[in-house]
PyMOL Python script that loads the backbone (N, CA, C, O; Angstrom):
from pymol import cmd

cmd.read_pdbstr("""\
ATOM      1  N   UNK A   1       0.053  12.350  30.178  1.00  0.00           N
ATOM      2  CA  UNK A   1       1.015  11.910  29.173  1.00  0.00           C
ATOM      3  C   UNK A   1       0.306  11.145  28.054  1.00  0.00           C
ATOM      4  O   UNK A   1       0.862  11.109  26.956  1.00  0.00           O
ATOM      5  N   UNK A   2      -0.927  10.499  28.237  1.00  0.00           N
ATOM      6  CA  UNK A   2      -1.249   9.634  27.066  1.00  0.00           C
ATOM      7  C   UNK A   2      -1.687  10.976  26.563  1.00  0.00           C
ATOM      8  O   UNK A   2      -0.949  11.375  25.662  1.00  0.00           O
ATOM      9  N   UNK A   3      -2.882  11.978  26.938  1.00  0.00           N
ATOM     10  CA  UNK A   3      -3.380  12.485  26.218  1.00  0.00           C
ATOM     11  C   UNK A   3      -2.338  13.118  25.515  1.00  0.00           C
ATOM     12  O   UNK A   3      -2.668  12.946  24.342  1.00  0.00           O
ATOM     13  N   UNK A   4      -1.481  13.627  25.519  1.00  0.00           N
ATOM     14  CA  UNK A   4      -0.265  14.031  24.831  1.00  0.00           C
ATOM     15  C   UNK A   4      -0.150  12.614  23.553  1.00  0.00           C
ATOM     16  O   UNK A   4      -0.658  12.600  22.432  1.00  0.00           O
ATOM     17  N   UNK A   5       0.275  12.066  23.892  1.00  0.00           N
ATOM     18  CA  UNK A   5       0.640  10.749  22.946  1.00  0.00           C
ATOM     19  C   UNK A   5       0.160  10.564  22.161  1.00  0.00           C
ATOM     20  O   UNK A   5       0.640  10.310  21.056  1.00  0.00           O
ATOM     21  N   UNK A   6      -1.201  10.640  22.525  1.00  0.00           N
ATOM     22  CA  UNK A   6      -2.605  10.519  21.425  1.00  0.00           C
ATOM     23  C   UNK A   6      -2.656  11.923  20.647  1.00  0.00           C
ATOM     24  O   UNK A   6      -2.629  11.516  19.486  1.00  0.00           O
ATOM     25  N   UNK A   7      -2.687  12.663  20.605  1.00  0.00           N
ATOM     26  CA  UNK A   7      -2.976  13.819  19.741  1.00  0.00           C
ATOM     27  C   UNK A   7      -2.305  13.190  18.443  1.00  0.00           C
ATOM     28  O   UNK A   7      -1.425  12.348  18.262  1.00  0.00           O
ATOM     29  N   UNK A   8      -3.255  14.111  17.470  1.00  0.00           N
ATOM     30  CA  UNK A   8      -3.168  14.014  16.286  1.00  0.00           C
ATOM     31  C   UNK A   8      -1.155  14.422  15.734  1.00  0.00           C
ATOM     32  O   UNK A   8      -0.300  13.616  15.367  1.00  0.00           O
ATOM     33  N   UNK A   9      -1.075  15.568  15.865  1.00  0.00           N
ATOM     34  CA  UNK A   9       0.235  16.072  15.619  1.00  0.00           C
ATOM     35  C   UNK A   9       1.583  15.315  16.343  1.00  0.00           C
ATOM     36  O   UNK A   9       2.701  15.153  15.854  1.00  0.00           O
ATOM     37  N   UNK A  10       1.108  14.940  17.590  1.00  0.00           N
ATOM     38  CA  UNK A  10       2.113  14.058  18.276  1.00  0.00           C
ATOM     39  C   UNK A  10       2.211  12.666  17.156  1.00  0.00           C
ATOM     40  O   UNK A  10       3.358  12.568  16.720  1.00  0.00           O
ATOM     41  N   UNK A  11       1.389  11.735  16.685  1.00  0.00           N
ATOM     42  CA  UNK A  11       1.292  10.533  16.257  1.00  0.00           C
ATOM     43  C   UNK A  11       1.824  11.046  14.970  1.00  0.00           C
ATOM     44  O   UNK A  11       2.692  10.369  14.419  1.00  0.00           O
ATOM     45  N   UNK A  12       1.429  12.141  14.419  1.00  0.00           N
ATOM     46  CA  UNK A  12       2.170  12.922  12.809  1.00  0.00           C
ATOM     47  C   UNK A  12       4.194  12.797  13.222  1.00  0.00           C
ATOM     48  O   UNK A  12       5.097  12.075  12.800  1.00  0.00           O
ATOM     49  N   UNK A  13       4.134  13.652  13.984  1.00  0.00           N
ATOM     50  CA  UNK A  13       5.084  13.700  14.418  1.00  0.00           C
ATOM     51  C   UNK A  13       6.349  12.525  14.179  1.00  0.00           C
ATOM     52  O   UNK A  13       7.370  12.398  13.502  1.00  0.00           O
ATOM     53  N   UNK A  14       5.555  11.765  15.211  1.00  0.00           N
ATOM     54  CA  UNK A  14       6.389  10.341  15.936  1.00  0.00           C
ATOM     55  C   UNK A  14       6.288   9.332  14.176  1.00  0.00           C
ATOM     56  O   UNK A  14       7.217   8.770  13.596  1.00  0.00           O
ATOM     57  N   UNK A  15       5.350   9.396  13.905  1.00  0.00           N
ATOM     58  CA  UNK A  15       5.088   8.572  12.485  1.00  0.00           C
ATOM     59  C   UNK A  15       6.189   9.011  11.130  1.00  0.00           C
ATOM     60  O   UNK A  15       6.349   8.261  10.167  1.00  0.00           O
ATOM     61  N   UNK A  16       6.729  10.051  11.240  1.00  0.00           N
ATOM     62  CA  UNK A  16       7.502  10.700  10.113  1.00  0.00           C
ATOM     63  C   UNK A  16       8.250  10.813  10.244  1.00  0.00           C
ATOM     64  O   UNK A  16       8.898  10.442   9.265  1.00  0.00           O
ATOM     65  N   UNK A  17       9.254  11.447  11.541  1.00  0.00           N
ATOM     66  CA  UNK A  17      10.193  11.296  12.366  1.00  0.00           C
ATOM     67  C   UNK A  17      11.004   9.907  11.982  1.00  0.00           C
ATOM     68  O   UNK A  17      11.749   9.560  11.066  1.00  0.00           O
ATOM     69  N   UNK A  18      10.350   9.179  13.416  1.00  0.00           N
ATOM     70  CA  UNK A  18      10.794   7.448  12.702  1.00  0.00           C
ATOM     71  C   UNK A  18      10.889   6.927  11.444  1.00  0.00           C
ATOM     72  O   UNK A  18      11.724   6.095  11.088  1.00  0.00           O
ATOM     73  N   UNK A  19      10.102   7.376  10.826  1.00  0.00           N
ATOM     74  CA  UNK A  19       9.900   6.490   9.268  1.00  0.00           C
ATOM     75  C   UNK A  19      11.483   7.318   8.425  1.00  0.00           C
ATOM     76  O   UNK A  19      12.179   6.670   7.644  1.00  0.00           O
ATOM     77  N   UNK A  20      11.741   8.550   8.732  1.00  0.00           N
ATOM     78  CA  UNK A  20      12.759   9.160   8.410  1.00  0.00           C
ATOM     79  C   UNK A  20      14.205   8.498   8.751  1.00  0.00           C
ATOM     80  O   UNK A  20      15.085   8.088   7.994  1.00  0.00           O
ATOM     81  N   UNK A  21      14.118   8.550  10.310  1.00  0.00           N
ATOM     82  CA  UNK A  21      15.314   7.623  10.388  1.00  0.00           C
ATOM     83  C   UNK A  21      15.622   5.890  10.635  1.00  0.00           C
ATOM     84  O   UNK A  21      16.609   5.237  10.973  1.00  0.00           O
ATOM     85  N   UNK A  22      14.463   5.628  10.336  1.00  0.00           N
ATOM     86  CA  UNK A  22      14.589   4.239   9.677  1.00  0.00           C
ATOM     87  C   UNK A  22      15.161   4.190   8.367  1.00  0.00           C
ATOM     88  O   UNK A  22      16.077   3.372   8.284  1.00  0.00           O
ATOM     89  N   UNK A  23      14.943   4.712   7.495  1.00  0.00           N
ATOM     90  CA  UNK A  23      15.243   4.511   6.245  1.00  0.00           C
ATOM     91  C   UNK A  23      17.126   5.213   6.198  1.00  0.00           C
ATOM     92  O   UNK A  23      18.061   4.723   5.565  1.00  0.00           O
ATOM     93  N   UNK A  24      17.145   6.158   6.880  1.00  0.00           N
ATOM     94  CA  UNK A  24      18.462   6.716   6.531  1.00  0.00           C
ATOM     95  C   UNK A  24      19.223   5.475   7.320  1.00  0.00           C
ATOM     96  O   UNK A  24      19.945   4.710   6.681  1.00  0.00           O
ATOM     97  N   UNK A  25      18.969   5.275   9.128  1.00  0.00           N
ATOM     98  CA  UNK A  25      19.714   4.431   9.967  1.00  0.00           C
ATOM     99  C   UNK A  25      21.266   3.717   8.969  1.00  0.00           C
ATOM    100  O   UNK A  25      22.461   3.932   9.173  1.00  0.00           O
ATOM    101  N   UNK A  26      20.734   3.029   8.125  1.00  0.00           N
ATOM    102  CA  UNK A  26      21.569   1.851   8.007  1.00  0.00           C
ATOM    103  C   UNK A  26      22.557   2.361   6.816  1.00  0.00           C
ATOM    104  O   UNK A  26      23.472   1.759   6.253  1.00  0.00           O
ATOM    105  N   UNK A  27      22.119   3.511   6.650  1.00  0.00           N
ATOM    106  CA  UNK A  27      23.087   4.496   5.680  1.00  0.00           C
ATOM    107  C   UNK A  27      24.307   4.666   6.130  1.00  0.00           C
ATOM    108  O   UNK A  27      25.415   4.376   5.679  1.00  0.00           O
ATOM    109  N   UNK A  28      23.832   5.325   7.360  1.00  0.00           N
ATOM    110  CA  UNK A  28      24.854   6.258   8.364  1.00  0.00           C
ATOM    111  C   UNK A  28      25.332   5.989   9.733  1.00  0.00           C
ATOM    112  O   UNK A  28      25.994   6.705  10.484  1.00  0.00           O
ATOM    113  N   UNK A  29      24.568   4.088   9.997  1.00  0.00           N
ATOM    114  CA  UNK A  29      25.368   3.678  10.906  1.00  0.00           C
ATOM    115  C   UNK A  29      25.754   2.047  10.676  1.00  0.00           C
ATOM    116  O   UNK A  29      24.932   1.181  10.372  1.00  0.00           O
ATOM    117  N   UNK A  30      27.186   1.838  10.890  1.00  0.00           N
ATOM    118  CA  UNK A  30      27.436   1.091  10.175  1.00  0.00           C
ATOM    119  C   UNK A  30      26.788  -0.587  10.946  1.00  0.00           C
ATOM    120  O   UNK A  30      26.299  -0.786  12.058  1.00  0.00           O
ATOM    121  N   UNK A  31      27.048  -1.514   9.839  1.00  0.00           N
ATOM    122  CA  UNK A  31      26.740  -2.921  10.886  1.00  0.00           C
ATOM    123  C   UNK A  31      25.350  -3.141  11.374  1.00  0.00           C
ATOM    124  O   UNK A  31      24.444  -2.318  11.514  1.00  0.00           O
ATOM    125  N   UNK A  32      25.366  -4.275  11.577  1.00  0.00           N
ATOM    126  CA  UNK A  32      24.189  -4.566  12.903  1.00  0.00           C
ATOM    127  C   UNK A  32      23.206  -3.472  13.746  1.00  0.00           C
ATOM    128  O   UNK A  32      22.028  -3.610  14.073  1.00  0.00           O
ATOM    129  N   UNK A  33      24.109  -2.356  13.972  1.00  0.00           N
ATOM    130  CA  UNK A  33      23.533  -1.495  15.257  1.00  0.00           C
ATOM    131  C   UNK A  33      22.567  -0.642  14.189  1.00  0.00           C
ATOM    132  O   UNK A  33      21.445  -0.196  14.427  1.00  0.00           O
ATOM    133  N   UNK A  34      23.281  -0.550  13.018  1.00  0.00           N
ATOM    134  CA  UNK A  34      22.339   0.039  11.993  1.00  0.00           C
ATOM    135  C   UNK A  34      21.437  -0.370  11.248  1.00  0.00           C
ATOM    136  O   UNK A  34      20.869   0.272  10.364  1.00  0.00           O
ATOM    137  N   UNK A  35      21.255  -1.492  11.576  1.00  0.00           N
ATOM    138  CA  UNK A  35      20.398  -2.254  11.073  1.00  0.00           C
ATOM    139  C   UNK A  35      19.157  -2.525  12.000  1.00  0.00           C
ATOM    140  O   UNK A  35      18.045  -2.740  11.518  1.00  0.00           O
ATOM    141  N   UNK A  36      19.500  -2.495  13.925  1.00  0.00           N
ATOM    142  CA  UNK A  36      18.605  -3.042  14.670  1.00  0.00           C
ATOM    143  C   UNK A  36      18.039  -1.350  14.855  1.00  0.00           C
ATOM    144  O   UNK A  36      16.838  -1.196  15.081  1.00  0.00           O
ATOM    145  N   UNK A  37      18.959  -0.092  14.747  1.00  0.00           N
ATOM    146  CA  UNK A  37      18.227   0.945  14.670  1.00  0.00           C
ATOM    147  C   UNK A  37      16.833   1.717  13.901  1.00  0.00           C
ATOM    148  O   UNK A  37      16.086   2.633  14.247  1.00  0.00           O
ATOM    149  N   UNK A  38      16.942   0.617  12.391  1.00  0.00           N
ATOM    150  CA  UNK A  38      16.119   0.807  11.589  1.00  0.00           C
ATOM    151  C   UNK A  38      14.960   0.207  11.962  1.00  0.00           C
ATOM    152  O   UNK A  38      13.879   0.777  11.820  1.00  0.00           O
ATOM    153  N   UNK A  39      15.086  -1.102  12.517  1.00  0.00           N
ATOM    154  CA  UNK A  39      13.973  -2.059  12.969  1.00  0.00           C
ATOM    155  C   UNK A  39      13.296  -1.224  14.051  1.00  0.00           C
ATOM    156  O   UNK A  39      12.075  -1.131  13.933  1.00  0.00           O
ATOM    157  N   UNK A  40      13.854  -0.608  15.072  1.00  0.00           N
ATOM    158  CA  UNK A  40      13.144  -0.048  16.467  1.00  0.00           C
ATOM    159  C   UNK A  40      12.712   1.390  15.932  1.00  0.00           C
ATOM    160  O   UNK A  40      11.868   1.934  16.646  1.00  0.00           O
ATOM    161  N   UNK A  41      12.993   1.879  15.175  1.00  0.00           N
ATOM    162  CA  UNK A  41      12.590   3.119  14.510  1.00  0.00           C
ATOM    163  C   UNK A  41      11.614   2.875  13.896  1.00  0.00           C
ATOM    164  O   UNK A  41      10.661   3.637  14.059  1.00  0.00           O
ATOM    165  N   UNK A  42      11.477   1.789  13.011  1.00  0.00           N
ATOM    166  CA  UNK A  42       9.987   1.268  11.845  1.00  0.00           C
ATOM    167  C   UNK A  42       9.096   0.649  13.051  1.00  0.00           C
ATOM    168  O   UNK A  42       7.899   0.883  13.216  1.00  0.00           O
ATOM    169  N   UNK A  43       9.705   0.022  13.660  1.00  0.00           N
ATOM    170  CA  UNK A  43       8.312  -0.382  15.063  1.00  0.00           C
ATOM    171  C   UNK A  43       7.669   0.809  15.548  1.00  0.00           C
ATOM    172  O   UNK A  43       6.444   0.825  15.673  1.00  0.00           O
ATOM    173  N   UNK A  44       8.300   1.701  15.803  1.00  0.00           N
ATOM    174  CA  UNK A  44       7.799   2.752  16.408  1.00  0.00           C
ATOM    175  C   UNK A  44       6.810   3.861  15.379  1.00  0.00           C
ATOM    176  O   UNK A  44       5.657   4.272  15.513  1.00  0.00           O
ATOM    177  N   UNK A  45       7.715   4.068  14.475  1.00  0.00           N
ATOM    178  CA  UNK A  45       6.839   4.361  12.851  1.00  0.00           C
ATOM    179  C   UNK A  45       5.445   3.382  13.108  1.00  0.00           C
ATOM    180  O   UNK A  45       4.513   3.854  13.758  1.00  0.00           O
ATOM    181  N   UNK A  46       5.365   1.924  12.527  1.00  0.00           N
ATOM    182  CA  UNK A  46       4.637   1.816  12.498  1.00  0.00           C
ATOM    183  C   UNK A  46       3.428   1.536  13.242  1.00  0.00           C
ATOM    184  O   UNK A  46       2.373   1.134  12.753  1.00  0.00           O
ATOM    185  N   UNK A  47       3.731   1.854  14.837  1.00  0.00           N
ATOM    186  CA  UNK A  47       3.080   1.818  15.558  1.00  0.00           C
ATOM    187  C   UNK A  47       2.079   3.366  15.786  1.00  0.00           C
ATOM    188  O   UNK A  47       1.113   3.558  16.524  1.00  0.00           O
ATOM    189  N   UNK A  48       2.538   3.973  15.157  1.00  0.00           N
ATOM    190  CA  UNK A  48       2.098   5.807  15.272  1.00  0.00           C
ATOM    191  C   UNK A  48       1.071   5.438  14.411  1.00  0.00           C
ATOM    192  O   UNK A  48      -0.074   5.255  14.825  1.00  0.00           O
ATOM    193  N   UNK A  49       1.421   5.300  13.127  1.00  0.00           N
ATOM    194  CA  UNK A  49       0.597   5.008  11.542  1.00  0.00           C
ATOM    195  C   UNK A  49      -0.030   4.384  11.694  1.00  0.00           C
ATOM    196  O   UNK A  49      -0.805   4.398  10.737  1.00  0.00           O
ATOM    197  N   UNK A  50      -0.461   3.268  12.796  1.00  0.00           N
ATOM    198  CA  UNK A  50      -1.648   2.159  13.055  1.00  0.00           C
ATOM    199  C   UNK A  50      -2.663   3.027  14.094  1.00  0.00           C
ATOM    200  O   UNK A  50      -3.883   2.884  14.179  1.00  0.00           O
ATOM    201  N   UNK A  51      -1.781   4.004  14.890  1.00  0.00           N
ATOM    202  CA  UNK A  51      -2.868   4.872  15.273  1.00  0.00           C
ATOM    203  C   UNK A  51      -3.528   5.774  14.654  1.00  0.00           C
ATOM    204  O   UNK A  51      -4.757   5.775  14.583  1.00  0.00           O
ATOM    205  N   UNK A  52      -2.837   6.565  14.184  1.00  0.00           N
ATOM    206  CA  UNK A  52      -3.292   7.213  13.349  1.00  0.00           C
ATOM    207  C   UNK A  52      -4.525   6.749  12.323  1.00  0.00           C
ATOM    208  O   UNK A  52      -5.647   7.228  12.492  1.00  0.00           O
ATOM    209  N   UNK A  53      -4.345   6.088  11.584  1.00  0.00           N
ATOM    210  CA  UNK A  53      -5.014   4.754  10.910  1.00  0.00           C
ATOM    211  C   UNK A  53      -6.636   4.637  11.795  1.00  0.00           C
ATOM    212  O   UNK A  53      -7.706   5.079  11.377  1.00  0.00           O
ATOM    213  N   UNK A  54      -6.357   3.798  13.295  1.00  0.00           N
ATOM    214  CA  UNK A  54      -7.806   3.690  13.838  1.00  0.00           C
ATOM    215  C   UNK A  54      -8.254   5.003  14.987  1.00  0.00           C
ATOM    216  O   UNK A  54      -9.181   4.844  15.781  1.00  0.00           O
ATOM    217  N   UNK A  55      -7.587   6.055  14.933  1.00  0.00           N
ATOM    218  CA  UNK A  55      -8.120   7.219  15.269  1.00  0.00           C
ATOM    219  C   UNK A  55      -8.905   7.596  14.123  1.00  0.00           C
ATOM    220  O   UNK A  55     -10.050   8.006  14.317  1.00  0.00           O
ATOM    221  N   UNK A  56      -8.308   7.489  12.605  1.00  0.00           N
ATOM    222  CA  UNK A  56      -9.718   8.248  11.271  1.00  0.00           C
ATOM    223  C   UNK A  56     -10.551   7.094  11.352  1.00  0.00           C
ATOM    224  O   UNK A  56     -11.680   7.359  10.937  1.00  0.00           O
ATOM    225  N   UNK A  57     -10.403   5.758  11.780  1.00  0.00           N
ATOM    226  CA  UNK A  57     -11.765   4.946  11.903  1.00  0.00           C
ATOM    227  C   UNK A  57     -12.565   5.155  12.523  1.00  0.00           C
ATOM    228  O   UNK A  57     -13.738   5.113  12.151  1.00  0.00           O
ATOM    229  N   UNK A  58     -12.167   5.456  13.711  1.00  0.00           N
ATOM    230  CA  UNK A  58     -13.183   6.184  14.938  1.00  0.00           C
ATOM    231  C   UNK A  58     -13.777   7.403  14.552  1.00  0.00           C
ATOM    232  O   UNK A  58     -14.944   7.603  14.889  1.00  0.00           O
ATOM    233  N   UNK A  59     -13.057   8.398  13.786  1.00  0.00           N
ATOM    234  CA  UNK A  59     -13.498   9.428  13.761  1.00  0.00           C
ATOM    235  C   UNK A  59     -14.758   9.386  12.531  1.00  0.00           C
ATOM    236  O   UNK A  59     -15.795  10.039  12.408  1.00  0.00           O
ATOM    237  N   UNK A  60     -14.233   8.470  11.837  1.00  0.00           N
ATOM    238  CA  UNK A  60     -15.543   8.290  10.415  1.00  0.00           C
ATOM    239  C   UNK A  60     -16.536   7.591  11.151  1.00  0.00           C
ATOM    240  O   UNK A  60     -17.573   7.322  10.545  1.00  0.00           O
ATOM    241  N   UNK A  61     -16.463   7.361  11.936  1.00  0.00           N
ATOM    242  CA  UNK A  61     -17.391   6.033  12.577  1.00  0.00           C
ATOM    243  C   UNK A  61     -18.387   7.133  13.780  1.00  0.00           C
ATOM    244  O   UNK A  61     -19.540   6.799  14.055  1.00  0.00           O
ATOM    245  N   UNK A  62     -17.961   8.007  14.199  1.00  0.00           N
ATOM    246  CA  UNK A  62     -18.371   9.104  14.840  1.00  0.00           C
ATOM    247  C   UNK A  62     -19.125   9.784  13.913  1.00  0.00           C
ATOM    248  O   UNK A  62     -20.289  10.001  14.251  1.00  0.00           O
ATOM    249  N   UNK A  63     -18.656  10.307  12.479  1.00  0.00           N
ATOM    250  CA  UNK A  63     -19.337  11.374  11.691  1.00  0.00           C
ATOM    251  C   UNK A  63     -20.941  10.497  10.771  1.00  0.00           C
ATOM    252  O   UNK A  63     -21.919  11.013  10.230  1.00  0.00           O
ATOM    253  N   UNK A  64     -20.622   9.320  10.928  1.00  0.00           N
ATOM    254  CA  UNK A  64     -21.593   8.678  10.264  1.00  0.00           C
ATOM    255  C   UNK A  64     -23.066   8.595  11.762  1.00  0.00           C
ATOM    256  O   UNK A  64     -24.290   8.720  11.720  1.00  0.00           O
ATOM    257  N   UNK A  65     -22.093   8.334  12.874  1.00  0.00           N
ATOM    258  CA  UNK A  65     -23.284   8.037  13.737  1.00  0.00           C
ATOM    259  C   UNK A  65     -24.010   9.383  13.761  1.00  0.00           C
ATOM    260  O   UNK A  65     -25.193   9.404  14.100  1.00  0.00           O
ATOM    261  N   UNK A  66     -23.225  10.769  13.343  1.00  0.00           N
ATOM    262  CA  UNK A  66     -23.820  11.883  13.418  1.00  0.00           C
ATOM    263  C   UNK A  66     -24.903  12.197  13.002  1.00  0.00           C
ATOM    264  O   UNK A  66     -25.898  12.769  13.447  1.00  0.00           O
ATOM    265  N   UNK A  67     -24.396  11.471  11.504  1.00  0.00           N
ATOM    266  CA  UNK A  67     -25.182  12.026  10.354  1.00  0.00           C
ATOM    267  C   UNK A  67     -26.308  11.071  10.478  1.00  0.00           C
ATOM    268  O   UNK A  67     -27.391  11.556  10.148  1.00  0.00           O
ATOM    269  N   UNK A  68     -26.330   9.702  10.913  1.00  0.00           N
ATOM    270  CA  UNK A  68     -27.462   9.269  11.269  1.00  0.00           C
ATOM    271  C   UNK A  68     -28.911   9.504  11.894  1.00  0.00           C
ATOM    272  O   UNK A  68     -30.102   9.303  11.657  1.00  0.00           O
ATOM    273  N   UNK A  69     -27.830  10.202  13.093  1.00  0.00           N
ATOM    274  CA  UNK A  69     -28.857  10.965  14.024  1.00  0.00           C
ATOM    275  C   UNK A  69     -29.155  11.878  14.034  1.00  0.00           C
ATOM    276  O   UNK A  69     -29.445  12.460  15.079  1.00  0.00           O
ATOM    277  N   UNK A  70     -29.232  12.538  12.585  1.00  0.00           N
ATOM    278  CA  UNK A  70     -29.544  13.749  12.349  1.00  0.00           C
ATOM    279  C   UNK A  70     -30.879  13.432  11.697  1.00  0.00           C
ATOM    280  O   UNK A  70     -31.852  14.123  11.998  1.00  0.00           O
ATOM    281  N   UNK A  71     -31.039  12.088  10.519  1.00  0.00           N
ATOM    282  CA  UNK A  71     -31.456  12.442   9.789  1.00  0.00           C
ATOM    283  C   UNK A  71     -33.003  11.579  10.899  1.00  0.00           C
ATOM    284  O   UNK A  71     -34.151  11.933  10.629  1.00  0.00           O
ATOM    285  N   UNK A  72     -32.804  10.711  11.834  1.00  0.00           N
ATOM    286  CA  UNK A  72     -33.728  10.477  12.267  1.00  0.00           C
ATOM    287  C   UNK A  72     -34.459  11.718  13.199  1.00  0.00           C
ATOM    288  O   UNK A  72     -35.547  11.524  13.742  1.00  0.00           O
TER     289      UNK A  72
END
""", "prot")
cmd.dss("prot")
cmd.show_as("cartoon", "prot")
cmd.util.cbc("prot")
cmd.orient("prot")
């Protein structure tokens, strides 16, 4: 299940998804509930987007050690 979680397209996914119905939530549900829906939707948003985020750190951080050890 993590490796699922972690994939690239899963974190695309979950990151756009949420960020989608965060922003509509409080449109289309009224009160409070639409309001705490937006909050647990943007947590979750922005919890994808912070992976996402230090998965391309890792991955630049990988292509540099590459290219390092190439050139030695």
């Amino acid at each position: 299940m993590k490796a699922l979680l972690s994939s690239k397209p899963v974190l695309w996914f979950l990151f756009l998804f949420n960020l989608v119905v965060a922003v509509a939530a409080p449109f289309v549900v009224e009160g409070s509930q639409g309001v705490m829906t937006a909050v647990g939707m943007g947590v979750v948003s922005l919890g994808a987007g912070l992976s996402l985020l230090k998965g391309r750190g890792q991955a630049q951080g990988q292509g540099q050690r590459q290219r390092q050890g190439q050139r030695a």
